[in-house]
C-alpha positions in Angstrom: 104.2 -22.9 120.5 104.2 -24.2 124.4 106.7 -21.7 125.3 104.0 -19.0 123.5 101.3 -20.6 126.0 103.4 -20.9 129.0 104.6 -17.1 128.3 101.4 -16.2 128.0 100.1 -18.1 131.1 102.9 -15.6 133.0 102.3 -13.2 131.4 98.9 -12.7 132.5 99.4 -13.1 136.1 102.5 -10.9 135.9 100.6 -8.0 134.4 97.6 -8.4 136.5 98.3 -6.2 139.1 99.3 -3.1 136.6 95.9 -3.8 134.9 93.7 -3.4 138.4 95.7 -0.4 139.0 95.2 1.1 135.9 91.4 -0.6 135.9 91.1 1.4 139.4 92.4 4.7 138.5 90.5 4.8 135.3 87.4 4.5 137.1 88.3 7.1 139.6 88.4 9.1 136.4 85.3 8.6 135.0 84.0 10.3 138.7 85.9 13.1 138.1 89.2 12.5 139.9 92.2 14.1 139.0 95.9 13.1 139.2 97.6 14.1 141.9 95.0 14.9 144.2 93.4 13.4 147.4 89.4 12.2 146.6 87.9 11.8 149.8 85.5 9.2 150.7 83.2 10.9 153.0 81.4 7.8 154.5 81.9 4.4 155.1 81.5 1.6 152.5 78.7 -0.5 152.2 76.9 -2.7 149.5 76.6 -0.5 146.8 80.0 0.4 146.6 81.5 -2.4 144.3 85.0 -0.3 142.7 87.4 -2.3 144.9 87.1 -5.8 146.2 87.2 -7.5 149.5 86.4 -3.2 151.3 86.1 -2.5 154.9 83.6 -0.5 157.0 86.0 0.3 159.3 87.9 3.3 158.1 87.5 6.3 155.6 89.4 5.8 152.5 91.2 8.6 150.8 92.7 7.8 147.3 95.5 9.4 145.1 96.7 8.3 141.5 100.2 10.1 141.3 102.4 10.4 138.0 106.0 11.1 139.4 107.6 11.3 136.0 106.0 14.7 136.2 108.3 15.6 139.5 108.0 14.8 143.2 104.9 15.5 145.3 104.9 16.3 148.6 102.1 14.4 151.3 101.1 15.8 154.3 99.3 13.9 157.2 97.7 15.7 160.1 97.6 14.7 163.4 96.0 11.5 164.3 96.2 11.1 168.0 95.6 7.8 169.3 93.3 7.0 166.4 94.1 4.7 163.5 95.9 6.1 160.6 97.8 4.9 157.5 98.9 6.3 153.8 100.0 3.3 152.1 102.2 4.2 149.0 101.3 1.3 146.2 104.0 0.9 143.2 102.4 0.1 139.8 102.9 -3.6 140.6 101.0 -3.2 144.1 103.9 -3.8 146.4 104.0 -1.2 149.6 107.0 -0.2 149.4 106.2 2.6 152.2 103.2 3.0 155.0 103.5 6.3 156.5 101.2 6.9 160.1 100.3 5.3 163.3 102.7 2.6 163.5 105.6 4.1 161.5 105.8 7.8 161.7 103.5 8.1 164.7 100.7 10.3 166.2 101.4 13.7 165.1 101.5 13.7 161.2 104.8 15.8 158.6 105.0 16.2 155.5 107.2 13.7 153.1 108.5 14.2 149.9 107.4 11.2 147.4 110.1 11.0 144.6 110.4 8.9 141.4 113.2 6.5 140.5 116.0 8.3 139.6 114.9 11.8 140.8 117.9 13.4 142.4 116.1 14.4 145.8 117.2 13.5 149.1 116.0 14.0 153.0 115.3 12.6 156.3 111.9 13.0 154.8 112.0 11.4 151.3 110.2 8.9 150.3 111.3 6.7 146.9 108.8 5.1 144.6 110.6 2.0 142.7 107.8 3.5 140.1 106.6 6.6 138.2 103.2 5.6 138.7 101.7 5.2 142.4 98.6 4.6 144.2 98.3 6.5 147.6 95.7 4.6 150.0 94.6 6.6 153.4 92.6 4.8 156.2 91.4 7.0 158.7 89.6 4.8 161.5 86.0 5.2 162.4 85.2 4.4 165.9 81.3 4.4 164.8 78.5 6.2 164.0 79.2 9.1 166.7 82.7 9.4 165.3 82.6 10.1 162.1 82.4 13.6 162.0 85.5 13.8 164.0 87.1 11.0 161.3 86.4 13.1 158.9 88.3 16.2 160.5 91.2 14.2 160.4 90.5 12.8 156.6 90.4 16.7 155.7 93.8 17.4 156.7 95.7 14.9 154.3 96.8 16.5 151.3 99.2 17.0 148.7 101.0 18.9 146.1 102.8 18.3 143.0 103.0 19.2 139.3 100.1 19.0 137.4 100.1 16.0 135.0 98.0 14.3 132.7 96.2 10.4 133.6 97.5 7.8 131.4 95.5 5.6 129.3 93.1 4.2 128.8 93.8 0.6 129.0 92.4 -2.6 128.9 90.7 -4.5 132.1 91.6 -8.1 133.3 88.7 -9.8 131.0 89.7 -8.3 127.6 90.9 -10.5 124.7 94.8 -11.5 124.5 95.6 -8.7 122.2 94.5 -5.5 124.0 95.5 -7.4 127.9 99.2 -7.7 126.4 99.3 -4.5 124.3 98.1 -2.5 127.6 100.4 -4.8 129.5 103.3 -3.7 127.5 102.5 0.0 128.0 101.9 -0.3 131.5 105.4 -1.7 131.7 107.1 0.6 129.4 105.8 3.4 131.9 107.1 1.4 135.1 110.0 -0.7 134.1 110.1 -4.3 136.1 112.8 -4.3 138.3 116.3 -6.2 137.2 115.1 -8.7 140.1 112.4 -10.3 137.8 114.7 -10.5 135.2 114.1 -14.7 135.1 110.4 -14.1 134.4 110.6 -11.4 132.0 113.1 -14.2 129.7 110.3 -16.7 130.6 107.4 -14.1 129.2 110.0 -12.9 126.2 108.6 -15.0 123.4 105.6 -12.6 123.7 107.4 -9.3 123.1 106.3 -7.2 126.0 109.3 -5.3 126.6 110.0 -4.4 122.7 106.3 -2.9 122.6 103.7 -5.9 121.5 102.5 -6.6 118.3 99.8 -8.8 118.0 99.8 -9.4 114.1 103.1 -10.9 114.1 101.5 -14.1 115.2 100.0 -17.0 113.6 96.3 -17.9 114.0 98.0 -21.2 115.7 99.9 -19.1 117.9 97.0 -17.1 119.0 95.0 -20.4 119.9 98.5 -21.5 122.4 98.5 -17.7 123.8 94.2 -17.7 124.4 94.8 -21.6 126.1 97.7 -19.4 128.5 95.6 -16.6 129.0 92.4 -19.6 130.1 94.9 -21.0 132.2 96.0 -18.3 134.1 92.5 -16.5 134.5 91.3 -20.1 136.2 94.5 -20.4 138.6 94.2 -16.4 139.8 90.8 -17.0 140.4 92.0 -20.0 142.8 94.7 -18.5 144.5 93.2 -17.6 147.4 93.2 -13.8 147.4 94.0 -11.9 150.9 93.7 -15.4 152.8 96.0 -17.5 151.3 95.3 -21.5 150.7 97.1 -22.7 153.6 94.2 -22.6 156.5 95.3 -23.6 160.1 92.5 -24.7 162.5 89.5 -23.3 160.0 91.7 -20.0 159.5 94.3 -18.7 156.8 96.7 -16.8 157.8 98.9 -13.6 155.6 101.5 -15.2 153.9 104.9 -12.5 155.1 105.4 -11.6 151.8 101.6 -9.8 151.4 101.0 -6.4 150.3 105.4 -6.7 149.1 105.6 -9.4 146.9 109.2 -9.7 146.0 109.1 -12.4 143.4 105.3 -13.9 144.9 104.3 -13.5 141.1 101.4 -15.8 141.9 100.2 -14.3 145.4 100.4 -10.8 143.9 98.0 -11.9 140.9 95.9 -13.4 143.2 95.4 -10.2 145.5 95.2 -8.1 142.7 92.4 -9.8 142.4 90.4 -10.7 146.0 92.5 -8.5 148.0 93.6 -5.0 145.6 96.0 -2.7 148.1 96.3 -5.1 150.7 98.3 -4.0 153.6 101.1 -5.7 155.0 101.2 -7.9 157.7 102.6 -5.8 160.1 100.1 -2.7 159.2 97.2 -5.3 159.6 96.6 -9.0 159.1 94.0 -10.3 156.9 92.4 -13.7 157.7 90.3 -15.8 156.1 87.6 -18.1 157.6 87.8 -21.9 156.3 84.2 -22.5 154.9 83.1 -26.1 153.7 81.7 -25.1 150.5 83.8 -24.6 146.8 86.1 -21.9 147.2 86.2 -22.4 150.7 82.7 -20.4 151.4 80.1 -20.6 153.6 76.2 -21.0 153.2 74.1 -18.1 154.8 71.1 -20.7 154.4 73.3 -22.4 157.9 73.4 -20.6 160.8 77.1 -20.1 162.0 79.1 -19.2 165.3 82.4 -17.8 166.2 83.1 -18.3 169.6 86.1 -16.5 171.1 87.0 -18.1 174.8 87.8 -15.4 178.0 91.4 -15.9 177.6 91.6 -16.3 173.6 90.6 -12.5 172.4 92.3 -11.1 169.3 95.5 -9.0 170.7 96.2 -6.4 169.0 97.1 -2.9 169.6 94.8 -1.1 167.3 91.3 -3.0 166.5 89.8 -5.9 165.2 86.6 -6.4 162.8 85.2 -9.4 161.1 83.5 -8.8 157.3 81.1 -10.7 155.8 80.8 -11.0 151.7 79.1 -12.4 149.2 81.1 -14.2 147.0 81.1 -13.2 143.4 81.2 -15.5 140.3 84.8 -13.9 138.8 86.8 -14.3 142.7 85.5 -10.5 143.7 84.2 -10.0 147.0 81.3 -7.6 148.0 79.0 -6.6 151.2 75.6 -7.3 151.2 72.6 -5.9 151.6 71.3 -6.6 154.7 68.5 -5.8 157.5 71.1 -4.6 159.9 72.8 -2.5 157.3 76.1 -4.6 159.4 78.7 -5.5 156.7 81.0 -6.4 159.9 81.4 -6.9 163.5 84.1 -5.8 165.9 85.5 -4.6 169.0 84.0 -1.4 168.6 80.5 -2.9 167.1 77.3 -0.9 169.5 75.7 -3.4 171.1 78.2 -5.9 171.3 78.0 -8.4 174.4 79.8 -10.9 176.3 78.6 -13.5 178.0 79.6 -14.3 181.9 82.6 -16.0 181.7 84.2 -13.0 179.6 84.0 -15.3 176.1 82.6 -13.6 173.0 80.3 -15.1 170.3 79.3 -14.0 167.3 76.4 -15.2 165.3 76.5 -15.7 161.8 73.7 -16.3 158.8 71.1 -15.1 157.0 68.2 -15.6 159.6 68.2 -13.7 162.6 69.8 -15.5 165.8 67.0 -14.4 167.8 66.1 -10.9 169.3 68.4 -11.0 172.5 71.8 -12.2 170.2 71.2 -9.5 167.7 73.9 -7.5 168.6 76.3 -9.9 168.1 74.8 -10.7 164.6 76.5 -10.9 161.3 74.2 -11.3 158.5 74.5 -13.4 155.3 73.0 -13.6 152.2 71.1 -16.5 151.2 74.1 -18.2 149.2 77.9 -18.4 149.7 79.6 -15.8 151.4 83.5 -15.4 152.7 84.2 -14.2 156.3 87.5 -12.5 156.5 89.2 -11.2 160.1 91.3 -7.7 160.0 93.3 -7.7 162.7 95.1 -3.8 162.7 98.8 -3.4 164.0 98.7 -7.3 165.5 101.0 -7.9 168.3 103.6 -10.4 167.7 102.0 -13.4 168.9 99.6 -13.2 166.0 101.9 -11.8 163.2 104.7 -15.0 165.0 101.9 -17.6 164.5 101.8 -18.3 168.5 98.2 -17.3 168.5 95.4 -18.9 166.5 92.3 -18.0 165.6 89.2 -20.4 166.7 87.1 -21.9 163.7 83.4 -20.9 162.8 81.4 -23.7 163.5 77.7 -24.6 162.6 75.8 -23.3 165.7 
């Protein structure tokens, strides 16, 4: 019966990531989105939008839930000019195995041809999903309120086309009971086979039946005690994993582990993502840091007031933009903005009202009370209870993605 609970203790956190997907798309569905089709977000998110954790309020989002067991699809990306783009192409297990836009294909947009395992389709333009089931993610930047019209006239010209198919499911989310998590587990798999590279898991999770389509009245009451103690066990160590930042922090600051946003065998930092950090990008598309706070969980208390102090010579570089978000920190791991009397979920290089001080240093205030009149453009408000500050830091230049720069810690101010 161990092997039961340790199967089912991997089992979980192997199957998490195909349950927020599915979670995610299913919810898209219940708005009316269809498969296969770009839904535009038409505005930036704030703290009533609660579908996906850890969001920003830097960038419109424009999602797509593609079946490619129906055929290929075609994506088409307009012309971006010097502003921020990216279509990030998610596989059911959450790994970007493409980023098409700014940093990859450039300025002036194509069309690509996204194509299914096994589909016999080739071209300088093809694009290969390790899965039938995919998550397309679009970020179009917003350089603020005056731009977003002009964001938006960017946002409209992504599109694609494909075979009309059907949205699978429904399935079970990441807090149901043993027997519908495994069952939906198994038919998430079924639809995306694992690859032959987590073949030494998949023995590990065998005793539960996954892979032969589960049956949860073949076990024993007994058993289903050892597989509930599993599932316990792995809900409690996801939740603890650190999400986007990691639990390694370096001077008050974690830093992307290289393998986020494509896991490879990371079984543990893709569960725990899945969870703080769903359709992360990866490191070289933009870093994701988290702020070391001296509260459980590593959070801060907005009841404090806080400071991040960048000196002249010690600014962020990198070659797109940077923005710091505030969140309050949610019982089950989730993060979410807050409301606030700013309306400011985050604060960056392109923040209105943002000022330096003589020497060319930057500081940014942090709580829940105001700083005072004169520093409240370079406010970040908190709630009144813990809250996690994370730094994005899009396309970093290689002293921050090699480690040679660090981040200065948040201090009480």
């Amino acid at each position: 019966m161990s092997d039961l609970r340790t199967a089912a203790r991997e089992a979980y956190a192997y199957a998490l990531p195909l349950i927020e997907v599915a979670t995610t798309r299913q919810r898209g569905q219940a708005l009316g989105q269809r498969m296969g089709v770009f839904a535009h977000v038409r505005s930036l998110a704030n703290h009533k939008h609660r579908a996906v954790t850890t969001p920003n309020t830097d960038t419109l989002y424009s999602t797509a839930q593609v079946d490619l067991s129906a055929g290929p699809v075609t994506i088409t990306l307009p012309p971006a000019g010097d502003r921020y783009l990216s279509v990030a192409l998610m596989d059911a297990y959450t790994n970007n195995f493409a980023v098409l836009g700014t940093r990859t294909t450039g300025p002036d947009g194509g069309t690509f041809r996204l194509v299914g395992p096994g589909e016999a389709v080739e071209g300088w333009n093809v694009v290969r999903s390790p899965t039938h089931h995919v998550w397309v993610l679009a970020r179009v930047l917003v350089e603020g309120p005056h731009d977003l019209e002009a964001a938006r006239e960017v946002q409209a010209g992504l599109s694609m086309q494909g075979p009309p198919c059907e949205a699978p499911g429904p399935y079970a989310d990441r807090n149901a009971g043993w027997r519908d998590y495994f069952a939906s587990a198994a038919a998430l798999m079924a639809a995306n086979p694992p690859p032959v590279t987590d073949l030494a898991i998949l023995r590990r999770m065998a005793p539960l039946g996954l892979l032969e389509g589960f049956d949860a009245d073949r076990f024993s009451e007994a058993e289903a005690a050892e597989m509930e103690a599993g599932v316990a066990e792995a809900r409690e160590a996801v939740r603890g994993g650190g999400g986007l930042g990691g639990t390694q922090f370096v001077d008050g600051w974690s830093y992307p582990d290289a393998r986020l946003g494509d896991f490879d065998q990371d079984y543990a930092l893709r569960a725990a993502v899945a969870l703080g950090g769903l359709a992360a990008l990866p490191p070289a598309e933009a870093m994701y840091m988290q702020a070391e706070g001296p509260g459980p969980r590593r959070l801060f208390d907005g009841t404090k007031a806080w400071r991040l102090h960048f000196p002249a010579d010690r600014h962020l570089p990198v070659d797109s933009f940077w923005s710091l978000s505030l969140y309050e920190a949610m019982p089950d791991g989730q993060f979410f903005f807050c409301d606030n009397p700013l309306d400011r979920y985050a604060i960056g290089d392109r923040t209105p009202g943002l000022t330096r001080n003589a020497d060319g240093s930057l500081d940014i205030w942090i709580g829940h009370d105001s700083p005072g009149t004169e520093r409240e453009g370079n406010w970040l408000p908190a709630p009144a209870g813990p809250f996690a500050l994370f730094m994005r830091a899009y396309l970093p230049r290689p002293e921050l993605l090699r480690g040679y720069y660090r981040m200065p810690p948040v201090e009480l101010a």
